[in-house]
PABANU-795782 format. One record per residue: x, y, z of N, C-alpha, C in turn; residue in one letter. Coordinates in steps of 0.2 Angstrom, whole numbers, padded with zeros to 4 digits, always signed. Layout:
BEGIN
XYZXYZXYZa/...
This chain:
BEGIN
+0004-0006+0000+0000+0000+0000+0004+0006+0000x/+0010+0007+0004+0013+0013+0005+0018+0012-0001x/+0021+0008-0005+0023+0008-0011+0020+0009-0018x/+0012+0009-0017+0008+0012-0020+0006+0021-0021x/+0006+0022-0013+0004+0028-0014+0012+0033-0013x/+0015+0030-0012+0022+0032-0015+0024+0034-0021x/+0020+0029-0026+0022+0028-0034+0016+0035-0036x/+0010+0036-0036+0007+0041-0035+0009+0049-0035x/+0013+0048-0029+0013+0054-0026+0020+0057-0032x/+0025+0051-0034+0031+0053-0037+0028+0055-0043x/+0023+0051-0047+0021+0053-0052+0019+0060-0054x/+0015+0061-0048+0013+0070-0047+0018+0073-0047x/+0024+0073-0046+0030+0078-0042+0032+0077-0050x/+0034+0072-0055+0037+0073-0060+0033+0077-0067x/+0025+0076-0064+0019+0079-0071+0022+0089-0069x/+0024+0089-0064+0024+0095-0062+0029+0100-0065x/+0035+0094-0062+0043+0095-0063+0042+0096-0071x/+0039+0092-0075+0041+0091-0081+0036+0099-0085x/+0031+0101-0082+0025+0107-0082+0032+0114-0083x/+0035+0111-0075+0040+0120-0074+0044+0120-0080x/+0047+0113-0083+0054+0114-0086+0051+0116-0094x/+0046+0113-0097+0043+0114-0101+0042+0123-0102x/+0039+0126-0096+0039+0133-0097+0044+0138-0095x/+0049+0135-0091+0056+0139-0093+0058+0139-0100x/+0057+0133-0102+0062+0133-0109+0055+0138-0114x/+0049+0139-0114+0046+0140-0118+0050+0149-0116x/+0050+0149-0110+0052+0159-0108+0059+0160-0110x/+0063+0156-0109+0071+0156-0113+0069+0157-0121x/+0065+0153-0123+0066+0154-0132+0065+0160-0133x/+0059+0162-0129+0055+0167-0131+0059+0176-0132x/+0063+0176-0123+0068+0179-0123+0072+0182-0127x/+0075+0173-0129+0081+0174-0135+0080+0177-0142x/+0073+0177-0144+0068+0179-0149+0067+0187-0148x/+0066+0189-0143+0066+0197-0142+0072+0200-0141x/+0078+0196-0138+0084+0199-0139+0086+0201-0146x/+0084+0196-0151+0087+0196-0157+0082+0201-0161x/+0077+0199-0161+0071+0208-0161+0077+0213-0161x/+0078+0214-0154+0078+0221-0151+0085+0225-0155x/+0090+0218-0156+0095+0222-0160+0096+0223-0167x/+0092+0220-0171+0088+0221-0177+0084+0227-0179x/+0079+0230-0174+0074+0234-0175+0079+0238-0172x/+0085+0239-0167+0089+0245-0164+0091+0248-0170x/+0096+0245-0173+0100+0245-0180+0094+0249-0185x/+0088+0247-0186+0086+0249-0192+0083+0256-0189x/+0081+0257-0185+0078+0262-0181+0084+0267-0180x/+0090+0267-0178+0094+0271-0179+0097+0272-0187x/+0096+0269-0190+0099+0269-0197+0094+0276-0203x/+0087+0274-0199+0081+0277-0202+0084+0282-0200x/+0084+0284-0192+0083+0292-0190+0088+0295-0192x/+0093+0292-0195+0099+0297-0200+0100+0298-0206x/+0094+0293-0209+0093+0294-0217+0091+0300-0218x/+0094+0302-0224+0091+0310-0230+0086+0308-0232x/+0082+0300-0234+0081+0301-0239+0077+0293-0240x/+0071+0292-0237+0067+0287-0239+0065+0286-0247x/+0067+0280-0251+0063+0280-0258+0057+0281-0257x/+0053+0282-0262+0046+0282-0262+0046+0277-0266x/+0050+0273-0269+0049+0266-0271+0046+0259-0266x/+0050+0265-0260+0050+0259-0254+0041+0255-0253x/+0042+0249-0251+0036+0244-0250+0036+0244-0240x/+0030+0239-0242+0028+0235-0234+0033+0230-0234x/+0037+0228-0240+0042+0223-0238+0047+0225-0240x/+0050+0231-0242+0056+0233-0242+0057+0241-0243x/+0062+0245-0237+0064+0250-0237+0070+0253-0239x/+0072+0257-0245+0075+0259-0248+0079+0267-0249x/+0084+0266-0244+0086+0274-0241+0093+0276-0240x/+0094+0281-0240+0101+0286-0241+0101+0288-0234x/+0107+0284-0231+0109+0288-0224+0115+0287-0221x/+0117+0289-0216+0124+0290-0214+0129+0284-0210x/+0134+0279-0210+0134+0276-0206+0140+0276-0200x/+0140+0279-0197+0146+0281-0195+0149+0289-0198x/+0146+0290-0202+0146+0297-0204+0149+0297-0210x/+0146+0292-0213+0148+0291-0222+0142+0288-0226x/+0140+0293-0230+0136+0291-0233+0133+0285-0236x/+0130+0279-0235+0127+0274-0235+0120+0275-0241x/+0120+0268-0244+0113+0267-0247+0112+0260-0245x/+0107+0261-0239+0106+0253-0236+0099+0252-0238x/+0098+0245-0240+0090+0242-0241+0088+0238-0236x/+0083+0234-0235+0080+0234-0230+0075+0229-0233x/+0075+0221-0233+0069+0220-0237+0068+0213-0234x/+0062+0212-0233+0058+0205-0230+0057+0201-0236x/+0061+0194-0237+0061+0189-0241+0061+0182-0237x/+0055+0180-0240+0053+0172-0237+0051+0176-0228x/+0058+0171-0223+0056+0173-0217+0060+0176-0215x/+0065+0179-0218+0071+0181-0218+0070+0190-0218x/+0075+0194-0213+0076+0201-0215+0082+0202-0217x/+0083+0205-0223+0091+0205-0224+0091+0215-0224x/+0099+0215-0223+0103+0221-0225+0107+0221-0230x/+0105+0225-0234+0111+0228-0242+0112+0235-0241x/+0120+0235-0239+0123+0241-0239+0127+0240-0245x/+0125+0246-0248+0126+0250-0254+0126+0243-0260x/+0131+0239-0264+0129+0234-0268+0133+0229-0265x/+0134+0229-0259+0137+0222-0256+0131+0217-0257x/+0131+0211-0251+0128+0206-0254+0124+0206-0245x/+0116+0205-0247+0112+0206-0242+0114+0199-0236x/+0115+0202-0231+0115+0201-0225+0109+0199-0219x/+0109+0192-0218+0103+0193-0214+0101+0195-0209x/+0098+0199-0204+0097+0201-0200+0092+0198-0194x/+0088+0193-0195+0083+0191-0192+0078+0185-0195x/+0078+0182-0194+0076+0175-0198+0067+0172-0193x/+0064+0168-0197+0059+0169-0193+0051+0172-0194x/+0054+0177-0197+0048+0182-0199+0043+0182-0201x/+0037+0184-0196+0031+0179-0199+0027+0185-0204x/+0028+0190-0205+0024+0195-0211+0030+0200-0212x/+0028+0198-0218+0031+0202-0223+0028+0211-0225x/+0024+0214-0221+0021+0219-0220+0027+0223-0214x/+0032+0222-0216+0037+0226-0209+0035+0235-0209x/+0039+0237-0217+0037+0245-0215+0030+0247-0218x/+0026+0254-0214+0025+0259-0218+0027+0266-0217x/+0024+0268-0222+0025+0274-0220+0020+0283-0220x/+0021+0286-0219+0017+0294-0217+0021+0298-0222x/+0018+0302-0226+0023+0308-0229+0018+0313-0228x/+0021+0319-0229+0019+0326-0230+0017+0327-0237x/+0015+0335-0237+0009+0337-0242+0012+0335-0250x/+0020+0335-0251+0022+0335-0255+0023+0327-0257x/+0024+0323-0253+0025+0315-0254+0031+0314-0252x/+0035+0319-0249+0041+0316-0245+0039+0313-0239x/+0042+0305-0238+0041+0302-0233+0045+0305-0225x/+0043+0305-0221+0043+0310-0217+0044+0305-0211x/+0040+0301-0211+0042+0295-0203+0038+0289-0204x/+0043+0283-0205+0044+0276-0206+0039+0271-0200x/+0035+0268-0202+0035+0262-0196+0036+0256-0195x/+0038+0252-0189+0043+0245-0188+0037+0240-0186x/+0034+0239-0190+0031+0231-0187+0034+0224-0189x/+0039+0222-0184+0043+0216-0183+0042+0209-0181x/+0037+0205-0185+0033+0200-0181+0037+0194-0184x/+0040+0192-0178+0043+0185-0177+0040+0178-0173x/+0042+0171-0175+0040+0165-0175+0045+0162-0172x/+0048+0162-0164+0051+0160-0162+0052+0152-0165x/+0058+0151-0165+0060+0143-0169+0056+0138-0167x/+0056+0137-0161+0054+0131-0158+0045+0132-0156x/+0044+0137-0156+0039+0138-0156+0034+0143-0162x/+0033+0140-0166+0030+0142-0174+0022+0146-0172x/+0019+0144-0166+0012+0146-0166+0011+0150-0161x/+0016+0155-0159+0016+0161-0155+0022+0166-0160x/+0018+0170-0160+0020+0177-0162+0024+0184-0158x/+0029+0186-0160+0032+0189-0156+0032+0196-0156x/+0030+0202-0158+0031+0208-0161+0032+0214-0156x/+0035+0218-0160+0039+0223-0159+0037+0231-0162x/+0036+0235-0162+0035+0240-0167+0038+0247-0165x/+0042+0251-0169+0043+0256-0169+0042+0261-0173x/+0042+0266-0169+0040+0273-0177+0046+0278-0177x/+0049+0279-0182+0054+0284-0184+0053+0290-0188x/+0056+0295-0185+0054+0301-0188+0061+0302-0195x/+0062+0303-0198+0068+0303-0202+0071+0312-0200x/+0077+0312-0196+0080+0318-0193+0085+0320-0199x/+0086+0320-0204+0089+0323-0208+0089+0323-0215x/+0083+0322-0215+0078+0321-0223+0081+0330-0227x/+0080+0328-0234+0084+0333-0238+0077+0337-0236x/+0079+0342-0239+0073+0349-0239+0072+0351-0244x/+0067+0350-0248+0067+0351-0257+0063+0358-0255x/
């Protein structure tokens, strides 16, 4: 009998144990998915607020702009392919930045009277790896601080 309700009680302890471990590991992925967000979306976000010069070519899945990097003029692209976010500085070979990504809607944008885009916005929605059926997003708005002045 005490062998029995021994074998019971273990059982509960391990449904449990195996309950917590399950939901650390699901808050670690999660984590490491928003860290990777944060320095992706940093990068572009600071990239934006120095550009002269959003295209009006630019898309919901790709951003097309003139801006400074380190204090030398730069032409970085910015484009959601598959699940992928890559970077293309000037005609190098695009680099990816964030893998995962569950829409391809990342920027829009707002312009003034004339059609100059005037300030960007960051909707970043990612599918943590291990976990496909949770969503993770991020969003930012960007003013462009040294757009040319026609």
């Amino acid at each position: 009998m005490t062998v029995a309700l021994l074998g019971v009680v273990m059982g509960g302890l391990l449904t449990v144990f195996e309950s917590v471990q399950r939901s650390a590991t699901f808050v670690q992925e999660r984590s490491e998915t928003l860290d990777e967000m944060r320095v992706a979306l940093d990068q572009m976000t600071k990239e934006i607020r120095q550009a002269e010069l959003v295209k009006t070519t630019s898309t919901a899945s790709r951003l097309e702009m003139t801006t400074y990097v380190l204090g030398v003029r730069k032409s970085i692209v910015y484009e959601v392919l598959g699940q992928t976010l890559k970077r293309t500085v000037d005609s190098a070979a695009a680099a990816p930045i964030q893998t995962h990504v569950a829409s391809t809607n990342l920027f829009s944008y707002t312009t003034d009277a004339s059609g100059v885009i005037q300030l960007v916005k960051l909707d970043l929605d990612v599918n943590p790896p291990r976990r496909p059926d949770t969503t993770v997003i991020l969003t930012s708005e960007v003013r462009l601080r040294n757009k040319v002045i026609t």
